[in-house]
C-alpha angles and dihedrals in degrees: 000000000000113000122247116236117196120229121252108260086244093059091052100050085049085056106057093031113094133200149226103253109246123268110276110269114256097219166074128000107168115283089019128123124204111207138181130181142201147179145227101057099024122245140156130192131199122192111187126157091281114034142013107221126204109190129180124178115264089010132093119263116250116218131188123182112261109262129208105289119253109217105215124190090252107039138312128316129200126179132187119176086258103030126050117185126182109185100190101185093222101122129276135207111198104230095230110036102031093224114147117224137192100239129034111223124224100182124178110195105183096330097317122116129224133171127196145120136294145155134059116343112265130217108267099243115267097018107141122213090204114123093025127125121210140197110207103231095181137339114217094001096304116119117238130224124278088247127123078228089083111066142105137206145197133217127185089281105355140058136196127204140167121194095199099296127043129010118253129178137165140184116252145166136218142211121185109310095347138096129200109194119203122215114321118243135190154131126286112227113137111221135180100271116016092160092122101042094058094043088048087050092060106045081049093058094063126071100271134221123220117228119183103207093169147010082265097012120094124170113200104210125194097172144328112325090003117115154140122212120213133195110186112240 
């Protein structure tokens, strides 16, 4: 008979404890690049799978290999033993251009501090999406046919939307750069391929973040790998 061992009491409490699941990683899909940028002095920074790059202008750049990513409370962490970068996703408006960006960036580069901006572009606040029509270019990443049967727009509470099938549409508010989607309504026709607009029917059931990726490109993001790609028409 095998004998029986209690677990410690910390074990057990572990056990039965859960946890929030940890922020969405920044980068790096394959083929992506992750940039930030600061002033005075000027500066700009690239992360990608293989090198974090620091350049200055009229310096040479300074490049570590990428390490394994540190996923902080806050936002993401990498450190080299010459480049240190902390990305907190809280918002960031760049003091010279005024554009608004998702991260702020806290960079060391051989002892010297820098702050600036990186990450995805983020909705100006206040900026209200009411009054603009959309073509759908791709939902989670996958690029959508060239048809007028993909779009979405948005009135002053309520959009409307297809994803190449049957109409849907919801009232919703929005604060800032947030959306927050009520119940999702549309028609029932079953089609041939209805793959995006499921996909697209569950990113739009979850509260929804703006990201300006372009003067005329929004991505409406509800999680990791869950989007919704916009071209304005």
């Amino acid at each position: 008979m095998k004998p029986l061992f209690a677990l410690p009491l910390t074990a057990l409490v572990a056990a039965c404890m859960s946890y929030p699941p940890p922020p969405p990683i920044t980068p790096n899909p394959p083929g992506s690049v992750y940039k930030a940028v600061g002033h005075a002095p000027e500066w700009t920074l690239t992360i990608d799978e293989r090198l974090i790059t620091f350049y200055q202008p009229g310096r040479r750049p300074v490049s570590q290999p990428t390490p394994q990513v540190i996923v902080g409370f806050a936002g993401e962490i990498y450190q080299t033993p010459r480049i240190g970068v902390n990305l907190p996703h809280v918002g960031c408006t760049d003091s010279v251009t005024g554009t608004r960006f998702r991260d702020r960036a806290e960079v060391t580069v051989d002892g010297v501090r820098y702050a600036g901006c990186g990450g995805e572009l983020a909705a100006a606040v206040g900026g209200s999406v009411a009054g603009t029509n959309w073509r759908v270019v791709a939902v989670n990443g996958r690029p959508t046919p060239p048809a007028d049967t993909f779009y979405m727009n948005f009135e002053a509470e309520r959009f409307g939307a297809k994803f190449g099938c049957n109409g849907m549409g919801a009232n919703y508010q929005q604060e800032g750069d947030s959306i927050l989607p009520g119940p999702v309504i549309g028609t029932k026709m079953a089609c041939p391929d209805m793959s995006f607009e499921i996909a697209a029917g569950q990113v739009l059931s979850q509260p929804l973040r703006l990201i300006w990726t372009g003067p005329g490109d929004l991505r409406l993001s509800s999680g990791p790998q869950r989007t919704i790609d916009l071209v304005r028409r």
